[in-house]
N, C-alpha and C positions, 0 to 999 in steps of 0.2 A: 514547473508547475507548483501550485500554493496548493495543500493539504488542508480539502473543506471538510472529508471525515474516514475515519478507518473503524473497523471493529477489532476487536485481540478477541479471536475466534480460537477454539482450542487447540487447534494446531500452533498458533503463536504465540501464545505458552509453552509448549512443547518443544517449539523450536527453540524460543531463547532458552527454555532452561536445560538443552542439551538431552531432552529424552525423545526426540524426534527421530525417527532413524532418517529423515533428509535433513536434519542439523549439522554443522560442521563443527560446532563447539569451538568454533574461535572468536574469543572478544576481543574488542567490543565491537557489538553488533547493531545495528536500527532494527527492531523488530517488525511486521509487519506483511503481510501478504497482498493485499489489496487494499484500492482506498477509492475514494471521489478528488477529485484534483481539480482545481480553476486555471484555463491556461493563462497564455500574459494576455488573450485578447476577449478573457473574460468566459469562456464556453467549459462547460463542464464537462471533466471524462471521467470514467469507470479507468482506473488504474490495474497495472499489474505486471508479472512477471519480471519483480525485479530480483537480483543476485546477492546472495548472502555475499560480506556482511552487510549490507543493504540493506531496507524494507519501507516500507509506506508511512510509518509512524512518524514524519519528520515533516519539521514548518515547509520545506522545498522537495521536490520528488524530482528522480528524470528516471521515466520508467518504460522498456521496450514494448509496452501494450499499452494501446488509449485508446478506449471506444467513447463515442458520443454517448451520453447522458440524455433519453429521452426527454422534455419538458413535461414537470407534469401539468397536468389538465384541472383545471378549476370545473367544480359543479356550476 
C-alpha cells in the first residue's frame, strides 16, 4: 500500500527516541503507528498494527490491519 498520510502523535516521538516503555530502542527504525494507505486498486484504508522496526511513516506500508476508509460526503 502507498502512504496517503500519517500523524507523529506523541507516542511516536516517544517511541523513536526510546522513552516509550513499548520501544525497543533498536535502530534504525520507520517511525510510525497508524496511517491512511491507497491500495494497488486504488481504495483507501485506516492502517495499522505494524511491528517495530517498522511503522507507517514510509512511501510503501504492508500492515496487518486495513479497515475501509468511509467516503466522505459532500454538502
Amino acid at each position: 500500500m502507498e502512504l496517503v498520510a500519517a500523524a507523529i502523535h506523541p507516542v511516536v516521538r516517544s517511541k523513536a527516541t526510546g522513552r516509550h516503555y513499548s520501544s525497543t530502542g533498536a535502530y534504525p527504525l520507520v517511525p510510525g503507528v497508524d496511517a491512511v494507505a491507497r491500495t494497488a486498486d486504488g481504495a483507501l484504508v485506516y492502517v495499522g498494527g505494524v511491528r517495530e522496526p517498522w511503522g507507517t511513516l514510509a512511501e510503501r506500508i504492508a500492515a496487518p490491519l486495513a479497515a475501509p476508509c468511509p467516503r466522505a460526503r459532500t454538502p
